[in-house]
C-alpha positions in Angstrom: 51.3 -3.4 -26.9 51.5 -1.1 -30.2 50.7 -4.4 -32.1 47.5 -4.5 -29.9 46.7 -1.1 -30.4 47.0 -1.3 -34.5 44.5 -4.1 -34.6 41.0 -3.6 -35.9 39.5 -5.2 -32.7 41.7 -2.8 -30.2 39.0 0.1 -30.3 36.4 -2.6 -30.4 37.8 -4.4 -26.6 38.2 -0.8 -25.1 35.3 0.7 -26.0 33.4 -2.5 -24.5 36.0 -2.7 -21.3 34.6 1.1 -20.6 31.2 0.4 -21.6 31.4 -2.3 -18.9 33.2 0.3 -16.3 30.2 2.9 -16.7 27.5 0.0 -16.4 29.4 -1.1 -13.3 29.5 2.5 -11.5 26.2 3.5 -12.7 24.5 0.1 -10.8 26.7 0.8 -7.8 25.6 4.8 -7.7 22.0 3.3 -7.9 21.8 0.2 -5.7 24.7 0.5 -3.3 26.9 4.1 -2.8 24.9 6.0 -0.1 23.7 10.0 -1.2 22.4 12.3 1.1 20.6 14.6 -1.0 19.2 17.8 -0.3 16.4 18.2 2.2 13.2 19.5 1.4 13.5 20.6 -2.1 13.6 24.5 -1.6 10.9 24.9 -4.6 8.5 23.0 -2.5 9.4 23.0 0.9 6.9 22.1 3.9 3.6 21.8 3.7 1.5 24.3 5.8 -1.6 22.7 7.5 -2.5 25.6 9.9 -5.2 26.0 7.7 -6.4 22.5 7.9 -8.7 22.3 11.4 -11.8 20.0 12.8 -12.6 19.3 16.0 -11.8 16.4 18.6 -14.9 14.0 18.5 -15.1 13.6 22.1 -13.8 16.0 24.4 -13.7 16.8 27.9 -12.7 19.7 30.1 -10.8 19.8 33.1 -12.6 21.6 35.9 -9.0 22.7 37.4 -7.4 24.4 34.3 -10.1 24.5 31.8 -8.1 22.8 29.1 -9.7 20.6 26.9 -8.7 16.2 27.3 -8.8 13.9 24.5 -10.5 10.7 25.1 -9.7 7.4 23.2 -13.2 5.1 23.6 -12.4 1.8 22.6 -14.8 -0.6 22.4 -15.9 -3.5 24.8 -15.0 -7.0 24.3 -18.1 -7.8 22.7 -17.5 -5.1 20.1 -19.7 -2.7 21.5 -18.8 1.1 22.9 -19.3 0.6 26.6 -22.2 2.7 27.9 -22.0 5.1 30.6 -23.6 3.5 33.6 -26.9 5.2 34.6 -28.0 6.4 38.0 -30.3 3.8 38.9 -30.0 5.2 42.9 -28.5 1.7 44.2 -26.1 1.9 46.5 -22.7 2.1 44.9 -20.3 -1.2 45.3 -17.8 0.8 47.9 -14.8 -1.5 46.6 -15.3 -0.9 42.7 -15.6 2.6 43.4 -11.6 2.7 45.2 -9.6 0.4 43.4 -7.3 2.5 41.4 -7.4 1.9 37.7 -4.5 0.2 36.4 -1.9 2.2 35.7 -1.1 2.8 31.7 0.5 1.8 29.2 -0.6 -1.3 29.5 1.7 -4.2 27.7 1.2 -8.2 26.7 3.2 -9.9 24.1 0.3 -9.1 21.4 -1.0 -5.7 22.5 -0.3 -2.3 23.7 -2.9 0.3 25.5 -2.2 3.5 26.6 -4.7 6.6 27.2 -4.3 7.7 23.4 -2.7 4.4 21.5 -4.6 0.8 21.3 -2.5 -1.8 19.3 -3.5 -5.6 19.2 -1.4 -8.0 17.2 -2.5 -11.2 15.7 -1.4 -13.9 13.6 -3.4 -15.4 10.8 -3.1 -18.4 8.8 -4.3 -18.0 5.1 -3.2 -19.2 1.8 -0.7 -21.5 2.9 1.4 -17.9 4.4 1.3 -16.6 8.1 -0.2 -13.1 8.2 0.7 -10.8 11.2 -1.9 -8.7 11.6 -1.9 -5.4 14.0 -5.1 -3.6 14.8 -4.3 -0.2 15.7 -6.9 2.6 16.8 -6.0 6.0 17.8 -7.6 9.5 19.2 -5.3 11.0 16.6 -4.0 10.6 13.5 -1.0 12.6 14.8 0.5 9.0 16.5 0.4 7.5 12.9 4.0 8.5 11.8 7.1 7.8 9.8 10.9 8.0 9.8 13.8 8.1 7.4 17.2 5.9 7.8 19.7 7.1 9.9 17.4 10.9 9.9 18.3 11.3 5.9 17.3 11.9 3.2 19.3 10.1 0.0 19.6 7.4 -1.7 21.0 3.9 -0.9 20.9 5.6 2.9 19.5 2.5 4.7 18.9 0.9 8.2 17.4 -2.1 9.7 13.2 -1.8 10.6 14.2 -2.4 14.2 16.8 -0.1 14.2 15.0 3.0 12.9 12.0 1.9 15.8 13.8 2.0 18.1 16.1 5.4 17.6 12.6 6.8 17.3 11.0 5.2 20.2 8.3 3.3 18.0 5.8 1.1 19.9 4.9 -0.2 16.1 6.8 -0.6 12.7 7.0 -2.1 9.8 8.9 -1.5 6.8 8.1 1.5 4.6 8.2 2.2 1.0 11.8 2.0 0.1 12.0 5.2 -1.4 15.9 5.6 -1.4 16.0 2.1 -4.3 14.9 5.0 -6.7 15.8 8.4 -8.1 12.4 9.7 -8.8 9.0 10.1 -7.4 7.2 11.7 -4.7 8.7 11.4 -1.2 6.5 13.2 1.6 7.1 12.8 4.8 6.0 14.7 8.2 4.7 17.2 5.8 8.1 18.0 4.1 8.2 17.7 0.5 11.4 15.8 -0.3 11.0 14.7 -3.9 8.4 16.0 -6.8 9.3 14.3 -9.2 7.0 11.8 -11.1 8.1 7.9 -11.4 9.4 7.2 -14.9 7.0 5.4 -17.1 9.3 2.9 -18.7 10.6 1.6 -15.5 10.2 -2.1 -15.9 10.0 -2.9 -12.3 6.9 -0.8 -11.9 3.8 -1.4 -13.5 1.9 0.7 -11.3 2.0 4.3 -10.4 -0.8 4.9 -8.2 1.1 6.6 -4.7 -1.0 6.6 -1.0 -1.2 9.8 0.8 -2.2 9.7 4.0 -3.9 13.3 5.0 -3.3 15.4 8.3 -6.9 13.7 9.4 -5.6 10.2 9.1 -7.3 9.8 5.6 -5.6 7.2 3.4 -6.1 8.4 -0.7 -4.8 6.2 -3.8 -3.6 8.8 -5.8 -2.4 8.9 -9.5 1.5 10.4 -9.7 0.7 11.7 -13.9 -2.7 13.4 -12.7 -2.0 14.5 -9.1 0.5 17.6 -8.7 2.4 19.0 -5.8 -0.3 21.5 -5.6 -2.9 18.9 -5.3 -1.3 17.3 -2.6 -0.8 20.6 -0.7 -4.4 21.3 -0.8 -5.0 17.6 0.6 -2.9 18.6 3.3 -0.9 15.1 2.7 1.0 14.3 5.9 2.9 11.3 4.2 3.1 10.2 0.7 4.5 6.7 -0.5 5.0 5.6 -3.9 5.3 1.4 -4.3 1.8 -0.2 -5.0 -0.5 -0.8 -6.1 -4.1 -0.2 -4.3 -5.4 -3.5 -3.2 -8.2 -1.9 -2.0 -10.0 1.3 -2.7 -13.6 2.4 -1.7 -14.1 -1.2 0.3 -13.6 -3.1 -3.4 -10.6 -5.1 -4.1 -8.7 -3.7 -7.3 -6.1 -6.3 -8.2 -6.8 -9.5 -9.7 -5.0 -12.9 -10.5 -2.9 -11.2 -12.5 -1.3 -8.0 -10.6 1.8 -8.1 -9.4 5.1 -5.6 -8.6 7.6 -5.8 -12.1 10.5 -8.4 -10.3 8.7 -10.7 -7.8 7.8 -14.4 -8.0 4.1 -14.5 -9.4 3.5 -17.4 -6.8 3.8 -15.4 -3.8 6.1 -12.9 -1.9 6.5 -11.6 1.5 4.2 -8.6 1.6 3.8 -5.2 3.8 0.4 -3.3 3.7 -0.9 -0.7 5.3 -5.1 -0.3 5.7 -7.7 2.0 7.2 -10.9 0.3 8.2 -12.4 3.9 9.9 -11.5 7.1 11.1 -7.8 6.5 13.2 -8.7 2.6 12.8 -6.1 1.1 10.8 -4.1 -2.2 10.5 -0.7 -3.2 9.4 -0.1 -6.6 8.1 2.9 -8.4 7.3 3.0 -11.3 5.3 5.9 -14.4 5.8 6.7 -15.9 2.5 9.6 -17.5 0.7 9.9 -20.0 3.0 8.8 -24.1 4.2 6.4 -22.5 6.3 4.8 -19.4 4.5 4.9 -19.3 0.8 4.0 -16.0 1.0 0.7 -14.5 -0.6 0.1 -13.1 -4.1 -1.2 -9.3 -4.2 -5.0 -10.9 -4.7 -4.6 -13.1 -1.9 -3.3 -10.1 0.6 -5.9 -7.8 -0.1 -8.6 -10.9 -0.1 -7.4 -11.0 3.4 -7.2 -7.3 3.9 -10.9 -6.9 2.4 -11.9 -10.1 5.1 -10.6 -8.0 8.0 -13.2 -4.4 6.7 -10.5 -2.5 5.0 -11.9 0.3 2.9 -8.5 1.6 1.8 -5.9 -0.8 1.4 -2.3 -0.2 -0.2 0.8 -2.4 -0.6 3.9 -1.2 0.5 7.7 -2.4 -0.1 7.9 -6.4 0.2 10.1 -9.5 -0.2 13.2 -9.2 2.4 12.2 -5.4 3.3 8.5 -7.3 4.9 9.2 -6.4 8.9 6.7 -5.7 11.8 8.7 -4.6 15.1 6.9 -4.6 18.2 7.6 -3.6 21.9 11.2 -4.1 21.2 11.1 -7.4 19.0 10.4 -8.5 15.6 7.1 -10.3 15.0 7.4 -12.2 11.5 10.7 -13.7 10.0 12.0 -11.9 7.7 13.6 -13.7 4.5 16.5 -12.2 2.3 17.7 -13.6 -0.7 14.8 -15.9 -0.6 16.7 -18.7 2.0 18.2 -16.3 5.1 16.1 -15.3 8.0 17.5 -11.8 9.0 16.7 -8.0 8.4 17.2 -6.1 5.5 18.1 -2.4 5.8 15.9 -0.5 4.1 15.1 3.3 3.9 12.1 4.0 5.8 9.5 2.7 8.2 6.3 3.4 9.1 5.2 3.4 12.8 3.1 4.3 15.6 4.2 6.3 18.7 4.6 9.9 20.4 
């Protein structure tokens, strides 16, 4: 051993032994050891959006109490907003008029309807990938929501998409943004202001920085992290704020081309999560299967090509590859892939979902 230690190469082998150690813990403290960290940032705290306010657009009083009820109208199967029926003076068909409405919510494998909540799911084949699309339109952007793993905030603190649904009683998930994979930027959620921090330019696996908020009136907003501030977001009134990327599609234009794509995935297609408004509480949430015989998954142009199809205005890509999960009414609907040949769930740190 003292022979060892006189050597000229001794210092070299130990100082390379303990580089190797550090590398080691520092991957592990990143990727794997769970963190709870602190919750909200006290600097920052919640956002406040008493002063944000605008009226129901339809409302109707109750004669009995005088408190006002929120309608959802949805429209008719041929697209159209049914009209109210006229007094014409007819007689009135006696047996329309006493049939009790069906009793809500109303459930079918593909679709959910309740007085305030109208999902339909479907499945579409493009680009060689199934796309699992769910239509969702709401009387409030208040049923539009999101959840953290296991209720904390941290890093490397992770659950299944199912799991987190169903602890939270989701009619609707999918996969969020993945936040806990990364030390900085902004993490909003339910109005709290978790992390302020801006996403490190050099960061090889991002070549994007452009974040969504989505606003306390159900308003999705590309935003730039370097030239939008905390400030700026609290005068928004940003409900939620995720930060993968990019925008696939802003003001009804596609913004990605041929060549987009997040730092590490396969340039010919990935499993893909995306969230879209196509009108005021009219959004969808697609899923994408890829990485396997079936669904090769679809490039960033391809998704929002599809997204565009379907009338998005604002379109945004969320966390992909094995994290791509849509949970619905107690089940998953796509097929998931991890490590590019195993069809099972990957735990990941948030989700996004609809439900009271």
């Amino acid at each position: 051993m003292k022979s060892f230690i006189t050597r000229p190469y001794a210092y070299a082998v130990t100082f390379s032994v303990a580089l190797t150690l550090l590398l080691v813990w520092s991957l592990l403290a990143v990727f794997v050891i769970p963190r709870e960290l602190e919750q909200p940032e006290d600097e920052f705290g919640t956002i406040d959006f008493s002063q944000f306010t605008e009226p129901p657009t339809e409302q109707i009083t109750d004669a009995a109490t005088n408190e006002p009820i929120y309608v959802l109208t949805l429209p008719s199967e041929d697209g159209d907003t049914p009209e109210e029926p006229s007094d014409t003076g007819t007689e009135t068909d006696t047996e329309a008029v006493t049939e009790p409405p069906a009793a809500y919510p109303i459930i079918t494998e593909n679709s959910y309807l309740d007085e305030h909540i109208s999902i339909t799911i479907e499945t579409l084949r493009r680009y060689g990938s199934d796309f699992h699309v769910a239509e969702i339109k709401l009387d409030s952007p208040q049923f539009l929501k999101t959840a953290l793993a296991k209720d904390t905030y941290g890093l490397n603190i992770k659950e299944k998409t199912s799991a987190q649904a169903r602890r939270v009683g989701a009619i609707l998930a999918v996969n969020g943004d993945y936040y806990g994979a990364n030390e900085k930027g902004y993490v909003i959620r339910g109005g709290v202001i978790y992390r302020q921090s801006l996403r490190p330019t050099d960061d090889k696996r991002r070549k994007y920085f452009e974040d969504l908020a989505i606003l306390w009136d159900g308003s999705l907003v590309p935003f730039d992290e370097k030239t939008t501030s905390i400030s700026d977001l609290r005068s928004m009134g940003a409900m939620q704020v995720f930060g993968f990327g990019p925008t696939l599609v802003k003001d009804g234009e596609i913004v990605v081309d041929e060549d987009t794509e997040v730092g590490v995935s396969h340039p010919g297609g990935n499993p893909r999560t995306a969230i879209a408004q196509l009108g005021k509480n009219h959004y969808l949430l697609v899923v994408a299967d890829g990485r396997t015989d079936q669904s090769k998954g679809p490039t960033l142009l391809e998704l929002a090509t599809v997204l565009r199809e379907l009338g998005a205005v604002t379109a945004y890509n969320l966390d992909g590859g094995g994290s791509a999960t849509m949970y619905f009414n107690g089940k998953l609907v796509n097929n998931p892939c991890t490590n590019w040949n195993e069809i099972h769930e990957r735990e990941v740190s948030d989700i996004v979902y609809i439900g009271y």
